[in-house]
LUMPABA-301808 format. One record per residue: residue number from 1; z, x, y of N, C-alpha, C in turn; residue in one letter. Coordinates in steps of 0.02 Angstrom, whole numbers, plus 50000, padded with zeros to 5 digits. Each point is the difference from the previous one (the first is absolute). Layout:
<sites>
SITE/num/n.zz/n.xx/n.yy/ca.zz/ca.xx/ca.yy/c.zz/c.xx/c.yy/residu
SITE/NUM/Z/X/Y/Z/X/Y/Z/X/Y/a
...
</sites>
This chain:
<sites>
SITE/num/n.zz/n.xx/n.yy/ca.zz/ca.xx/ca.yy/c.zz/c.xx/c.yy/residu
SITE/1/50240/51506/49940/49936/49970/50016/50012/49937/50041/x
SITE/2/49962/49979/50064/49995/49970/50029/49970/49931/49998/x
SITE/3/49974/49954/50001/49952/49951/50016/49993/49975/50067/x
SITE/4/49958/49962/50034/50018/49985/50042/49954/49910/50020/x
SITE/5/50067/49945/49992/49991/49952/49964/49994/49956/50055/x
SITE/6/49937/49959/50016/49987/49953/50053/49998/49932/49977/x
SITE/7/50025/49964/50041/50019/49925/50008/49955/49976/50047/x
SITE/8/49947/50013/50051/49961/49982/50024/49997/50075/50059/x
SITE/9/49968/49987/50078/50008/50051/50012/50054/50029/50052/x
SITE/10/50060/49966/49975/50037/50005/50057/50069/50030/49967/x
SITE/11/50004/49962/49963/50050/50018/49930/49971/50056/49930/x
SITE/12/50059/50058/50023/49984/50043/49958/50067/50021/49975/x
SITE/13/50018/50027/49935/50055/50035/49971/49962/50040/49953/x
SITE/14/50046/50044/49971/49998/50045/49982/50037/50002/49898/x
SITE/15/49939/50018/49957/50052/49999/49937/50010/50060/49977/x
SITE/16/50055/50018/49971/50020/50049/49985/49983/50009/49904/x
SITE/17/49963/50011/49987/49981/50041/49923/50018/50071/49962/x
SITE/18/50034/49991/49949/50032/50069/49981/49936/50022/49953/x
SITE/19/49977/50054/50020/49945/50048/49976/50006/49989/49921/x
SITE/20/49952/49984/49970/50000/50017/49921/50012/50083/49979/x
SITE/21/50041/49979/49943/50021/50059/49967/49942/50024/49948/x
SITE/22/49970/50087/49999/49949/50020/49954/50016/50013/49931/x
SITE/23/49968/49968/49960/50024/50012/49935/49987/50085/49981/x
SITE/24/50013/50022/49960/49968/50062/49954/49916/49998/50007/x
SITE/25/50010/50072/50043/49909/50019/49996/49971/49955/50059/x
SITE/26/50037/49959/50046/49970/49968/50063/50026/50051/50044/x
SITE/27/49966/49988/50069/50026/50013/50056/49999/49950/50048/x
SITE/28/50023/49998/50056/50001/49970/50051/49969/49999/50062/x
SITE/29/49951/49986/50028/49970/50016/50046/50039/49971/50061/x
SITE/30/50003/50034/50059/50047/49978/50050/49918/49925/50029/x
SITE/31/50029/49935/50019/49941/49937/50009/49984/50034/50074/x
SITE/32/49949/49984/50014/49953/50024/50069/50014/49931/50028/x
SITE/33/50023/49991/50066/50006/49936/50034/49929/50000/50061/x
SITE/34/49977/49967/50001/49947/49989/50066/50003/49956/50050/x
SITE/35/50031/49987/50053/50014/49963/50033/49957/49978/50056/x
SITE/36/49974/49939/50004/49966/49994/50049/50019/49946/50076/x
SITE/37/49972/50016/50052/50035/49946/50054/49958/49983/50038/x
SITE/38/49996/49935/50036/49956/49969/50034/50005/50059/50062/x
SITE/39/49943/49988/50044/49986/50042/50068/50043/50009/50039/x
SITE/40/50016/49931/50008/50057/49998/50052/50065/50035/49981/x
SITE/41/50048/50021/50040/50066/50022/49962/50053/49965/49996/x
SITE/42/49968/49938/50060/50057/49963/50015/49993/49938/49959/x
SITE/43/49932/49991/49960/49992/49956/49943/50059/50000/49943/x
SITE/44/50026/49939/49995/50040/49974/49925/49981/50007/49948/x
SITE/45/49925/49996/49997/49943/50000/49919/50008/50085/49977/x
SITE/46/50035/50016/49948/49988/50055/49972/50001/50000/49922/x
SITE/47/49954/50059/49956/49992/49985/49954/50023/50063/49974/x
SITE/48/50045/49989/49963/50007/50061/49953/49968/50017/49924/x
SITE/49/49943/50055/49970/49984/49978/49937/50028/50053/49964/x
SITE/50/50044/49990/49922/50027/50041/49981/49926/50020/49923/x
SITE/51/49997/50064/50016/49971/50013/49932/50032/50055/49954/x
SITE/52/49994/49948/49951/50040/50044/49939/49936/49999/49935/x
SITE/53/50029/50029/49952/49974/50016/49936/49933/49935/49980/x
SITE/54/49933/50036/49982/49970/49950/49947/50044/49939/49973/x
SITE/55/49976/49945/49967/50011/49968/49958/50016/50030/49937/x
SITE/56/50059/49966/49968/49991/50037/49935/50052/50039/50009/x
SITE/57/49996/50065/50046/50066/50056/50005/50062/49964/50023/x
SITE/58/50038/50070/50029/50064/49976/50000/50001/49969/50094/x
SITE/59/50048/49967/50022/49996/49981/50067/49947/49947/50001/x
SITE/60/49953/49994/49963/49941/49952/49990/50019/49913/50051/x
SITE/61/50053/49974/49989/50044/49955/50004/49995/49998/50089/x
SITE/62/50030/50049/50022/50008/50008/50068/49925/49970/50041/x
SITE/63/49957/50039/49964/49935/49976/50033/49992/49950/49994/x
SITE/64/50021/49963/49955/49959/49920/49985/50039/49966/50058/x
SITE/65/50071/50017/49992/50047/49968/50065/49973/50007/50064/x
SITE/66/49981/50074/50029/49970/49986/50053/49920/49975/50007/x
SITE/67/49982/50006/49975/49923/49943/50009/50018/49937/50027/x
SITE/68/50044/49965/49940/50009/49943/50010/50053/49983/50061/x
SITE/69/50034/50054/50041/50018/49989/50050/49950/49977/50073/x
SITE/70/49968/50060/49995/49925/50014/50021/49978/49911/50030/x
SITE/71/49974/49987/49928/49957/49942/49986/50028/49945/50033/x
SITE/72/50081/49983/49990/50027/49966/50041/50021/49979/50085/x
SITE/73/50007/50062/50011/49970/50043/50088/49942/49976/50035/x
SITE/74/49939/50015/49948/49934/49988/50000/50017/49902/50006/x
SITE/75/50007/49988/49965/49999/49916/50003/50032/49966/50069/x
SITE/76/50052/50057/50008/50035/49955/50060/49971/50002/50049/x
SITE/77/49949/50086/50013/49986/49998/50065/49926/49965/50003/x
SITE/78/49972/49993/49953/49946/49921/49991/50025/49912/50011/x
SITE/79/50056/49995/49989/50015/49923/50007/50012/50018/50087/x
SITE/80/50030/50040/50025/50016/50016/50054/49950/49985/50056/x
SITE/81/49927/50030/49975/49963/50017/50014/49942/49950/50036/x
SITE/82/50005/49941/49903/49970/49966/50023/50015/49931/50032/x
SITE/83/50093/49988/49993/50017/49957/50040/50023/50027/50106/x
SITE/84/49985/50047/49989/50001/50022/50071/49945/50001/50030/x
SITE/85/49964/50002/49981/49902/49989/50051/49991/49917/49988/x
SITE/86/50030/49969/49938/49987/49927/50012/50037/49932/50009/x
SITE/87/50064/50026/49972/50062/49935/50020/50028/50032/50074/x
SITE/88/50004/50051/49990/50052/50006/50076/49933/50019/50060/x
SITE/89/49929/50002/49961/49941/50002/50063/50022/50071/50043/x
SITE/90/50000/50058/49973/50035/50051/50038/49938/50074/50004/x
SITE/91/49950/49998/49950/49977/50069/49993/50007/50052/50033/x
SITE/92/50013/50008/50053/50014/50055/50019/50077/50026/49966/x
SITE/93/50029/49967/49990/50058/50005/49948/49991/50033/49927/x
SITE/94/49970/49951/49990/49940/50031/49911/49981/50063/50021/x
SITE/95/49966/50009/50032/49964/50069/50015/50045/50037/49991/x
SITE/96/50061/50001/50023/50075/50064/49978/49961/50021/49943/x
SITE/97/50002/49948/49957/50004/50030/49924/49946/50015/49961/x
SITE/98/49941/50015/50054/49933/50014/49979/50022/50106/49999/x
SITE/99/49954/50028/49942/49993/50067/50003/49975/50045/50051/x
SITE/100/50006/50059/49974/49970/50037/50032/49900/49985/50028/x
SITE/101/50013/49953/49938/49899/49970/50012/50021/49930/49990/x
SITE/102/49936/49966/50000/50000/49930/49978/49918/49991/49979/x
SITE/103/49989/50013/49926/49920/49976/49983/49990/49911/50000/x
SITE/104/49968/49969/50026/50005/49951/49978/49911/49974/49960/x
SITE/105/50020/49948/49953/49962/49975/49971/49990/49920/49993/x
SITE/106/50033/49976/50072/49985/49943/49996/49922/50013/50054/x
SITE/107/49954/49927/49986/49959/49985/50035/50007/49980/50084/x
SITE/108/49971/50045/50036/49979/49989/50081/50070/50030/50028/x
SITE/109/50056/50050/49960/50044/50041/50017/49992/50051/49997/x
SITE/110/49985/50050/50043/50009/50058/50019/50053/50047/49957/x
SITE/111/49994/50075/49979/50059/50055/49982/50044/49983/50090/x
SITE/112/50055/50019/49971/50066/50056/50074/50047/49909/49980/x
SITE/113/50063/50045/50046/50053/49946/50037/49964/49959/50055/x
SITE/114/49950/50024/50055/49984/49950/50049/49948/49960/49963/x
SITE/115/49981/50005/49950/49933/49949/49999/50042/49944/49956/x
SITE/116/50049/50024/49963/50031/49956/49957/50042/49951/50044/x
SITE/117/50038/50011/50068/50035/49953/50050/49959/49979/50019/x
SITE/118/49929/50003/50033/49959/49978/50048/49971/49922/49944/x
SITE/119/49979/50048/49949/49961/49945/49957/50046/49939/49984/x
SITE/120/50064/50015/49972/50067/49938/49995/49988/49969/50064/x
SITE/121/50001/50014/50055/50017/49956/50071/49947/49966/50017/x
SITE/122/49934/50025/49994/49932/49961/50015/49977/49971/49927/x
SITE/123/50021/50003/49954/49966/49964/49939/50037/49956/49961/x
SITE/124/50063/50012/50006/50041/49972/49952/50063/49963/50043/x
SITE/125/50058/50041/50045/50037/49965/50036/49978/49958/50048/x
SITE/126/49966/50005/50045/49977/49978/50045/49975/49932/49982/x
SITE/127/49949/50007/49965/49948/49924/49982/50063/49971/49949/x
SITE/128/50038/50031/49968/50050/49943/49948/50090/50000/50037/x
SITE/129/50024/49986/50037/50065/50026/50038/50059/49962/49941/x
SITE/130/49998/49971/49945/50007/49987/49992/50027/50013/49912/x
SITE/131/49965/50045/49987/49959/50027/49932/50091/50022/49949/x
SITE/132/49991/49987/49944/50054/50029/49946/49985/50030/49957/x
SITE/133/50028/50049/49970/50011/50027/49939/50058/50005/49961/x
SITE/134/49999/49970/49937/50033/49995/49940/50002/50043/49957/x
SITE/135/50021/50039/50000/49991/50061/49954/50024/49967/49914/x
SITE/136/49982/50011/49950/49999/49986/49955/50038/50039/49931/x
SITE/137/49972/50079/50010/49999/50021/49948/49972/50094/50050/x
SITE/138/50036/50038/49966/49992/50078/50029/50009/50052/49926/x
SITE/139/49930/50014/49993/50001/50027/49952/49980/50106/50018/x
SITE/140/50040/50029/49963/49991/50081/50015/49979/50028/49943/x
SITE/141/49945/50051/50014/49972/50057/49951/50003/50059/50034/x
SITE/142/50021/50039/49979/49988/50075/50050/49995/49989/50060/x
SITE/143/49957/50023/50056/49990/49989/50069/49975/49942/50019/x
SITE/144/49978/49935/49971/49993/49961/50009/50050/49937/49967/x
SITE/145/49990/49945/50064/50026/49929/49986/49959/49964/50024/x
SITE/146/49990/49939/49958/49967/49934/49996/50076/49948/50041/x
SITE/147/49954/49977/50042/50034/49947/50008/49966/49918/49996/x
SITE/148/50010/49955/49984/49989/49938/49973/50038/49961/50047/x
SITE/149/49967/49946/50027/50031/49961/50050/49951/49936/50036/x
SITE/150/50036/49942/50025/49975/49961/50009/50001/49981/50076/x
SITE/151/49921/50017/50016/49999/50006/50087/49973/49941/50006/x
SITE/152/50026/49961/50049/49991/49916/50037/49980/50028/50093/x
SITE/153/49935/49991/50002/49988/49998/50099/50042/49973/50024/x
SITE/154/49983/49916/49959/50029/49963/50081/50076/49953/49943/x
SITE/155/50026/50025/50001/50061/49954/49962/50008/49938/50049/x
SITE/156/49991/49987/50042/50009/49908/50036/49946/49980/49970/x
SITE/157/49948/50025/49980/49937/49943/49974/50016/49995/49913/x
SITE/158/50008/49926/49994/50005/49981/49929/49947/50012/49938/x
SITE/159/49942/50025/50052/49943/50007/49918/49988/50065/50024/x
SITE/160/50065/50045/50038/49941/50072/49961/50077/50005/49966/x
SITE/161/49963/50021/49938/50032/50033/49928/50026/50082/50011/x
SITE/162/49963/50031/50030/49980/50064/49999/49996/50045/49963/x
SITE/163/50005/50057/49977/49962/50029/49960/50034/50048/49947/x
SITE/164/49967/50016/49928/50046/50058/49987/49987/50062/50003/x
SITE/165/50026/50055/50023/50010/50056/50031/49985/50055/49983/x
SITE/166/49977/50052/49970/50015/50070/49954/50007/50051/50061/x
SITE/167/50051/50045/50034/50003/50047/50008/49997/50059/49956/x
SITE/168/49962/50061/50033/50034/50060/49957/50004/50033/50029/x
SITE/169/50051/50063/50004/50000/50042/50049/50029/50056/49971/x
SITE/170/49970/50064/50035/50023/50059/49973/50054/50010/50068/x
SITE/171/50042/50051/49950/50074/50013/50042/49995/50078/49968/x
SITE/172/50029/50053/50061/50006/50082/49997/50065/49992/50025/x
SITE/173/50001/50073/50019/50077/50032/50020/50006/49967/50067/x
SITE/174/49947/49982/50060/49988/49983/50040/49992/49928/50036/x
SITE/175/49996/49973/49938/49989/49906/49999/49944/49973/49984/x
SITE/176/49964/49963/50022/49969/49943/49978/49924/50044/50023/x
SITE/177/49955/50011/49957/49941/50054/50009/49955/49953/49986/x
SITE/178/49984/49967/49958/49932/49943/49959/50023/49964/49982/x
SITE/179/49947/49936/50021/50017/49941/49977/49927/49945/50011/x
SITE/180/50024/49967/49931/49922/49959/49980/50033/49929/50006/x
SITE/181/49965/49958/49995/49996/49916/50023/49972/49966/49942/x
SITE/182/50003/49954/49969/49959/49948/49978/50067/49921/49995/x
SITE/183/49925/49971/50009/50049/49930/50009/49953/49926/49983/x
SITE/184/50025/49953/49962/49963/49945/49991/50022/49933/50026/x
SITE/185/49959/49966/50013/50041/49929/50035/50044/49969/49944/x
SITE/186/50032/49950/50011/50052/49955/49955/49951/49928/49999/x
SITE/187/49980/49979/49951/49948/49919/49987/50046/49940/50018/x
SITE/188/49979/49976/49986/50019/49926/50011/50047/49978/49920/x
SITE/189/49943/50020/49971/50037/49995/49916/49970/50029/49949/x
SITE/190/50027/50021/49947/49962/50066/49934/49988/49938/49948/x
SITE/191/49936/49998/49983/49996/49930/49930/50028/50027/49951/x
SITE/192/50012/50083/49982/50005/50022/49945/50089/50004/49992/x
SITE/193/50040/50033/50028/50073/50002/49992/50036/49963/50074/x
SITE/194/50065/50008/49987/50038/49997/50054/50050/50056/50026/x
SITE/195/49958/50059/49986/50056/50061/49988/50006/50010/50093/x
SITE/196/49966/49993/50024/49992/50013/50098/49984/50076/49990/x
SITE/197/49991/50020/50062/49975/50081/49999/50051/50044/50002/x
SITE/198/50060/49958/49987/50059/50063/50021/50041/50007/49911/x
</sites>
């Protein structure tokens, strides 16, 4: 049995797993592998998903390993994602790693890859040239990751704070498919704690 174990999406190896042995009265089902790959062929991003046995049975183990390979994949090609449309100011770059679709659910953004570059360059790069993101915290569930992060417009101006962040985004065999927005400003000061928003 195979795995197939990612370090982000560029770095991949391979683990080698010796098949569980069936006790008395089991059998063995040979694991069904499903492999999926971005469009391109000449793309680096590939995902391999291994499915094995329910929870509970035998091989059970294997699956949990690859999820959580999965999930980690998923995270990288989100930090990737979202420091490439806004520290390195690149979207058409980002867009690589948009899917076969792109639903979007932010406000006055359009679904597809072109409405998502157009809208970054006239709404967001353009009016802020200046703009950062801090990524914070990358959290994975199944096809989706949250990302948490602290976006500043204008980092030369001393009173903007800027804001804290919630990405979420769904991720397929294909890449980056949906993704939702919410975000709140940073105050001046909280009367109640000093915990900050991060």
């Amino acid at each position: 049995m195979q795995i197939t174990r990612f370090g982000g999406p560029e770095v991949m190896d391979v683990v080698v797993l010796h098949d569980p042995t069936p006790t008395d009265g089991q059998t063995r089902d040979a694991p069904r592998t499903r492999v999926g790959q971005d469009r391109s062929p000449g793309d680096r991003h590939h995902r391999h998903v291994l499915e094995t046995s329910p929870p509970g049975e035998p091989g059970s183990e294997c699956c949990h390993m690859a999820d959580m390979t999965v999930q980690e994949r998923n995270k990288e090609l989100v930090r990737q994602f979202v420091t490439t449309m806004v520290n390195d100011r690149n979207p058409e770059k980002a867009a690589e790693l948009i899917g076969d679709r792109y639903i979007s659910h932010a406000h006055g953004v359009a679904d597809g890859r072109e409405a998502f570059i157009r809208s970054l360059h006239d709404d967001f790069l353009d009016p802020f040239p200046h703009a950062h993101v801090d990524i914070k915290r990358l959290i994975a569930e199944d096809d989706l990751v949250v990302c948490h992060s602290h976006l500043v417009l204008d980092p030369t101006n001393p009173n903007d704070r800027g804001s804290a962040q919630f990405d979420m985004l769904r991720v397929d065999e294909t890449g980056i498919v949906e993704h939702w927005v919410a975000w709140t400003a940073i105050p001046d000061t909280d009367p109640v704690n000093t915990n900050t928003m991060f």
